[in-house]
C-alpha positions in Angstrom: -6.8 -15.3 12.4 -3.2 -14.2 13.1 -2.1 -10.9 13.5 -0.1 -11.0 10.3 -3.3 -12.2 8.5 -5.5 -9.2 10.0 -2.9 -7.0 9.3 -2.8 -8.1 5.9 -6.5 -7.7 5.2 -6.4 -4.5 6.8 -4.1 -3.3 4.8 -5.7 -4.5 1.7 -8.8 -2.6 2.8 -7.0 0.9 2.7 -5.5 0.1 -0.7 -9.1 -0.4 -1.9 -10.4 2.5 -0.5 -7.6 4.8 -1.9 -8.5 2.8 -5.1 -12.1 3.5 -5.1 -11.9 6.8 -3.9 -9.7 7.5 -6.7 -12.0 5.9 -9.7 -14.9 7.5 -8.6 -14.2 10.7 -10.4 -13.5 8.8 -13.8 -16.3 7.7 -15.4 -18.1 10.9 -14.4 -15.0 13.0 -15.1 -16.7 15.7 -17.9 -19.6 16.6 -15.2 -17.5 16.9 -11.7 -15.4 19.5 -13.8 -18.2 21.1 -15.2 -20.1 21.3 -11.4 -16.4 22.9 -10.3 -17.4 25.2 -13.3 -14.4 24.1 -15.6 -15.9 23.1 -19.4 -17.0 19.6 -20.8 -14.0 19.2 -23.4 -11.3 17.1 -23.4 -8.4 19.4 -22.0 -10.4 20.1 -19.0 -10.6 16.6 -18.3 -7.6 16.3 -19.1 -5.8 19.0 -17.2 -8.3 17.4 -14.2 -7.3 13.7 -14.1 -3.8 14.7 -15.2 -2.2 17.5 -12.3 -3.2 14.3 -9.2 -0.6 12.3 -11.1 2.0 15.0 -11.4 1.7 15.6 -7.3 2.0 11.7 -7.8 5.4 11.3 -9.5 6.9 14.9 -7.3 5.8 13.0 -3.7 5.7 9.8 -4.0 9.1 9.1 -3.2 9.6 11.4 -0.3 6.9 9.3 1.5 8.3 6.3 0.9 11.9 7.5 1.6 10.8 9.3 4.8 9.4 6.5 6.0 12.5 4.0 5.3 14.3 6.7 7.3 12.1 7.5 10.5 10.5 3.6 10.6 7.1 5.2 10.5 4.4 3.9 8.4 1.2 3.9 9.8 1.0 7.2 11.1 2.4 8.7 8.0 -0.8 6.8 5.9 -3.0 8.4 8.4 -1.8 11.8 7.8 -1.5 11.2 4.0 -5.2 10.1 4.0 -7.0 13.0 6.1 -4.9 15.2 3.9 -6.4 13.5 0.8 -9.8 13.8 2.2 -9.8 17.8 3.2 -8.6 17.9 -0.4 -11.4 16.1 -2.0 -14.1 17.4 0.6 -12.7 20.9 -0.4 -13.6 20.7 -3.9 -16.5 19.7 -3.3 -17.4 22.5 -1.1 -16.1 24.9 -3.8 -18.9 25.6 -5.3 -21.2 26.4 -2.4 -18.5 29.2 -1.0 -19.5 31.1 -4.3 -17.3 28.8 -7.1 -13.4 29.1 -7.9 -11.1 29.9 -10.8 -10.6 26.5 -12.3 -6.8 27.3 -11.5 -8.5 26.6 -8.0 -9.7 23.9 -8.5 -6.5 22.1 -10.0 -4.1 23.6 -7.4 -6.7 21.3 -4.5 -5.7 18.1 -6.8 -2.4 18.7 -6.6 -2.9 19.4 -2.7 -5.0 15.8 -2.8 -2.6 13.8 -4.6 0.0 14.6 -2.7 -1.6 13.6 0.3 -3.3 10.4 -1.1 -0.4 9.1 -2.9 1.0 8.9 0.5 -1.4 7.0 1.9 -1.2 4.1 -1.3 2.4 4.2 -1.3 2.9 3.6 2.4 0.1 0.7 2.6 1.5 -1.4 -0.4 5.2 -0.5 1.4 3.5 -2.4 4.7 2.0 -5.1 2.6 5.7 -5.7 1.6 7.1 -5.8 5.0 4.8 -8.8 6.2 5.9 -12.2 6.1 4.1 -15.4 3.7 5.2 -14.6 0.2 5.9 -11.6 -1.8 3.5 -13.0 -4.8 0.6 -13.4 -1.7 1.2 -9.9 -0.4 1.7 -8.0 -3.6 -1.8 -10.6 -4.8 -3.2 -9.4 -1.9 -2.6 -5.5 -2.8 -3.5 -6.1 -6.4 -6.9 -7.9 -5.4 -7.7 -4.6 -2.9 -6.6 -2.3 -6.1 -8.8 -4.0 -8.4 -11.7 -4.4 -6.0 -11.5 -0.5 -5.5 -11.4 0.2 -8.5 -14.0 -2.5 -10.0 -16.3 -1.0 -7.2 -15.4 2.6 -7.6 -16.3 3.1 -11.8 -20.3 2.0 -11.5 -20.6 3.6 -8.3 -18.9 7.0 -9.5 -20.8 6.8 -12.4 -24.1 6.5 -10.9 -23.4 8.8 -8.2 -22.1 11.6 -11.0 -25.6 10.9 -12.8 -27.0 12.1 -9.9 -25.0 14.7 -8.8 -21.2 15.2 -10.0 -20.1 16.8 -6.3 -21.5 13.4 -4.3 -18.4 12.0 -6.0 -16.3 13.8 -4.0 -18.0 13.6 -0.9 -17.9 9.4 -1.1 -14.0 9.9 -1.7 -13.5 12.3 0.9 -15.5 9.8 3.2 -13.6 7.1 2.1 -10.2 8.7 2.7 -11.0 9.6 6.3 -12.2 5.4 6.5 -8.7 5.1 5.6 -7.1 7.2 8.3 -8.5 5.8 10.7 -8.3 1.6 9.1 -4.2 2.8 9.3 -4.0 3.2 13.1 -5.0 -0.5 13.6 -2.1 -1.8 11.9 1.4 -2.9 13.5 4.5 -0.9 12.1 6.9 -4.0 10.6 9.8 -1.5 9.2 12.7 -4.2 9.0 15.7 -2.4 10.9 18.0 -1.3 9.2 20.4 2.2 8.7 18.1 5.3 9.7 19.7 7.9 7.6 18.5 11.1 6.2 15.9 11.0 3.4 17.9 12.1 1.0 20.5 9.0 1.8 17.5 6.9 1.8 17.1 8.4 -2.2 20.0 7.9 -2.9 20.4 4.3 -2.2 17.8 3.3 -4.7 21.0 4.1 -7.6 22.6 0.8 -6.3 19.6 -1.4 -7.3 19.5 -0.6 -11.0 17.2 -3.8 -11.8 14.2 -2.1 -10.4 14.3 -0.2 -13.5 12.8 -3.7 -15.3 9.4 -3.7 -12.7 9.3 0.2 -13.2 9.4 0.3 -16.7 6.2 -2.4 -16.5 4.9 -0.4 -14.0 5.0 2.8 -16.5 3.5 1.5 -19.6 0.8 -0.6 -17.6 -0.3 2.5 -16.2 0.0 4.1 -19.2 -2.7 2.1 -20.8 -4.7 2.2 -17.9 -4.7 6.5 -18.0 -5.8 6.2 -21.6 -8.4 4.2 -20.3 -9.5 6.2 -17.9 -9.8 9.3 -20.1 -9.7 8.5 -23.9 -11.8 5.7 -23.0 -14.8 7.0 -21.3 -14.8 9.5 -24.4 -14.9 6.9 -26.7 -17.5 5.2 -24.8 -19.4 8.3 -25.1 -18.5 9.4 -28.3 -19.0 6.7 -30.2 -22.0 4.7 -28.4 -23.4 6.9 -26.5 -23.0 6.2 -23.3 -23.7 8.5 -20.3 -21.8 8.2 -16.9 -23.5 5.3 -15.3 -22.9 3.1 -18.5 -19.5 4.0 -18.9 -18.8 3.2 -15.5 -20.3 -0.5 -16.4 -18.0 -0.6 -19.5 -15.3 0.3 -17.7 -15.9 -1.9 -14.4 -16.3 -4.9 -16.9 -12.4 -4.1 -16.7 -11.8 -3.5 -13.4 -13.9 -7.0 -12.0 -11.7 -9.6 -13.4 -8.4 -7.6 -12.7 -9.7 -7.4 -9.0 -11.3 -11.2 -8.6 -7.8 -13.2 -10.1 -5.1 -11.0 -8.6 -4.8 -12.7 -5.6 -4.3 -15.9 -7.0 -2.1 -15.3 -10.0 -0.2 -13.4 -7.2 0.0 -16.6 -5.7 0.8 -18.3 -8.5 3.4 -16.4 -9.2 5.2 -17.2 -6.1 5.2 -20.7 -7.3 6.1 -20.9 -11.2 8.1 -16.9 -11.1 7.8 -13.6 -12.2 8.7 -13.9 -15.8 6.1 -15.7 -17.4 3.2 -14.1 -15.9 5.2 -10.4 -16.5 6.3 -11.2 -20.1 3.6 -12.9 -21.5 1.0 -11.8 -19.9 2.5 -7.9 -21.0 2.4 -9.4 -24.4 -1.4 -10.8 -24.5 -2.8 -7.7 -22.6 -1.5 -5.3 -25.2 -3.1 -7.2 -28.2 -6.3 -7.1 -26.2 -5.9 -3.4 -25.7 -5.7 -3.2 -29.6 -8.7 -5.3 -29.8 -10.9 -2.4 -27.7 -10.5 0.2 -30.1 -10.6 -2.5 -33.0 -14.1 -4.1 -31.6 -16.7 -2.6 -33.9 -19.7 -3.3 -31.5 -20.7 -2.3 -28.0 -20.6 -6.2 -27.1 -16.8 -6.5 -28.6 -15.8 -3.7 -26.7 -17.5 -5.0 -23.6 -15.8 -9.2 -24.6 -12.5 -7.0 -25.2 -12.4 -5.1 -22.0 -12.9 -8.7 -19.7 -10.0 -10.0 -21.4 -8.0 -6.9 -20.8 -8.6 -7.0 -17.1 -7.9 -10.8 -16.7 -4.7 -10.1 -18.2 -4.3 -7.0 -16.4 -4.5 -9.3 -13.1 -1.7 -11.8 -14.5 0.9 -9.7 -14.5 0.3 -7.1 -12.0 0.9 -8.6 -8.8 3.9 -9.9 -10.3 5.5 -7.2 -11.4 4.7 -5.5 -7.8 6.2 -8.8 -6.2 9.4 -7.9 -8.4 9.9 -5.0 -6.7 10.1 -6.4 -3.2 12.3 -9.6 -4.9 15.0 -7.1 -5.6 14.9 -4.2 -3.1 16.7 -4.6 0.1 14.4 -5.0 3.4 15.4 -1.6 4.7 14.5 0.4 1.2 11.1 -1.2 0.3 9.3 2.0 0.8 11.6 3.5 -1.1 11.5 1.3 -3.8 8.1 1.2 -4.0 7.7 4.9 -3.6 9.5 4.8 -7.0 7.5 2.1 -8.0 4.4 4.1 -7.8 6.2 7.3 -9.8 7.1 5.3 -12.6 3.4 4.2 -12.4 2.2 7.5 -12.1 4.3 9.3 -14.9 2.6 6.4 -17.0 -1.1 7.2 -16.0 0.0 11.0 -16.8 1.6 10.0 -20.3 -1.6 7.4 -20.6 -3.8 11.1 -20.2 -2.0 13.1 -22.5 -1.9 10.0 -24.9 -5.2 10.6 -25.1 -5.1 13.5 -27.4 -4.3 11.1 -30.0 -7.7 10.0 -30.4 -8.3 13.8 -31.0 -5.8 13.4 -33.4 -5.6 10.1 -35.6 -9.0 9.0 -34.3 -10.0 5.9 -31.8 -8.9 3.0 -33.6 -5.6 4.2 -34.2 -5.3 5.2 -31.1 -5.8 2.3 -28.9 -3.5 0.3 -31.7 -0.1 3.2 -30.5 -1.1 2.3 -26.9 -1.7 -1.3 -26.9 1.5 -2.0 -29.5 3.6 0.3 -26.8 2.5 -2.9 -24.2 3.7 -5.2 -26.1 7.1 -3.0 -27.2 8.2 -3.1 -23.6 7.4 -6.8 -23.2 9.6 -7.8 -26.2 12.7 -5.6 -25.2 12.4 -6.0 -21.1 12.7 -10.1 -22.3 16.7 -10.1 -21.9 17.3 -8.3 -19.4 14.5 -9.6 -17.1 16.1 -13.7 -18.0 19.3 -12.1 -16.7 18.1 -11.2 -13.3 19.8 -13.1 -10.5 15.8 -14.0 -8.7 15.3 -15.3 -5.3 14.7 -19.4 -5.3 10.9 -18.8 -5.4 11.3 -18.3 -9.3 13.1 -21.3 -10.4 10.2 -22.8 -12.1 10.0 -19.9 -13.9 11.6 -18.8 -17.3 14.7 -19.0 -14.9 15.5 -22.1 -16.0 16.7 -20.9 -19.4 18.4 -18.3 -18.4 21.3 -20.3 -16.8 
């Protein structure tokens, strides 16, 4: 094995854990804030699962664009991850220093998230940097995502069966894993200008055509936050499933998207972006519709496969888009934005939630999957117009010269 290989695999390993660490607290989501003494409704759930994602979208960016501008990676993940570990560790030690005004409780997520989003950001931003195929690195960063999470949703609802505040031991545990995984890894920063962070911003405004793989990146996420939320209460709502079943349901999900994103990654280094973005956008939001249309545990469970094969098509490429159109020397930036857009979708994906509250389930899921499928038939021109590298010519970028 080469270094670029074990660097790669590496790598992939501190994706998963953030991954896992992170979809621990779903499926168990009602009882962790009920142990931080916070209630069992919806809006606490929400307001839980939704502030990470705001620390998210305000940080994510900085990371990245600090590290374009410094040429510092690896360290920077290891500080992000031991940050996002004292934060998880410290809510779970809330309630044995005597408990916490839930205001508390949501000011340490915001503390976390901040800290673990560096710690993502910077890994997939190394991922980028190595050599042997942006569809193969960005496959190999999807695989590690859906792995952690696919992993992460039984395991975090078994372990919240059992005890809500083991779930945030396990993810502080597997932060600190990641800290140290980080230090084993060679820095590959391309070289390039060194400027200030701000400059480093600012020079995102000259590659406008990210805004194609970041509006993906937002409504993807989007479903996946109503998921996350909305879903496990429909799984509990309307079949009655506790934590550890949900966590099954929703890892039925999470397997497929983890097992076929390295090779449709792959894949897409060989026949383009477009067809695995555009269609498979198209085919996953109809089979986001069909979970909320599925009138049986076993249609749900059918639906939610084909959702995370889908899932896996079109991920990696639309990471591997990103690193197609941002320059060498802006890649953490780039992806730093990446992961904002993605995380103002999981937040909007959260607060879509509320309109199962409102027009029920089935209508629900129908707004959120036809908002998939929206973006897929509008981002259609614009993406056919994109000057791509060679790897895409047996793509869709055959018809659009």
């Amino acid at each position: 094995m080469d270094a670029v290989e074990r660097d790669r695999i590496v790598l992939a390993g501190v994706v998963c854990a953030v991954l896992f660490a992170q979809v621990l607290l779903y499926p168990g989501a009602p009882d962790v804030v009920s142990a931080l003494g916070g209630s069992t409704n919806f809006d606490a759930s929400q307001w839980f699962l939704a502030v990470e994602f705001v620390a998210f979208v305000l940080f994510a960016t900085v990371w990245g664009a600090a590290s374009d501008a410094t040429g510092w990676r690896a360290p920077l993940i290891a500080a992000g991850a031991v940050g996002g570990a004292v934060g998880y560790l410290g809510l779970a030690a809330l309630p044995s220093l005597g408990g916490a005004p839930f205001e508390v409780v949501l000011a340490l997520r915001v503390v976390e998230g901040a800290m673990t989003v560096g710690a993502l950001s910077l890994a997939m931003a190394m991922l980028m940097d190595l050599p042997g195929g942006h569809g193969r690195n960005m496959g190999a960063a999807g695989i590690a995502i859906g792995i952690g999470v696919a992993t992460g949703s039984p395991i975090g609802g078994q372990l919240a069966a059992r005890d809500p505040l083991l779930v945030l031991v396990v993810a502080g545990g597997a932060m600190l894993a990641v800290g140290l995984a980080a230090l084993l890894v060679v820095d590959r920063v391309p070289d390039g200008d060194r400027g200030e962070v701000r400059e480093a911003l600012v020079s995102l405004s000259g590659t406008p055509e990210l805004a194609i793989p970041y509006a993906f990146g937002f409504i993807d996420r989007l479903t996946a936050g109503f998921f996350a939320l909305a879903g496990t209460f429909y799984f509990r709502d309307v079949f009655g499933l506790g934590p550890a079943e949900r966590g099954i349901v929703l890892a039925l999900f999470f397997a497929p998207f983890a097992l076929l994103q390295y090779p449709f990654g792959k894949l897409s280094d060989r026949i383009g972006r477009r067809v695995p973005i555009v269609g498979g956008s198209l085919a996953y939001g109809v089979a986001a519709m069909s979970v909320g249309l599925a009138g049986t545990l076993l249609g749900v469970q059918v639906a939610m496969v084909a959702v995370g094969v889908l899932g896996a098509l079109m991920a990696p490429a639309t990471m591997a888009l990103v690193t197609d159109l941002a320059a060498e020397d802006q890649r953490g930036t780039a992806m730093g934005g990446f992961n904002i857009f993605g995380s103002l979708g999981f937040l909007a994906g959260i607060v879509a939630g509320e309109t199962a509250t409102l027009l029920g389930y089935r209508q629900a899921f129908l707004l959120v999957g036809g908002l998939e499928v929206a973006i897929a038939l509008i981002a259609i021109v614009p993406l056919l117009r994109l000057d791509l590298p060679v790897e895409d010519v047996l793509g869709l970028d055959r018809w659009s010269r």
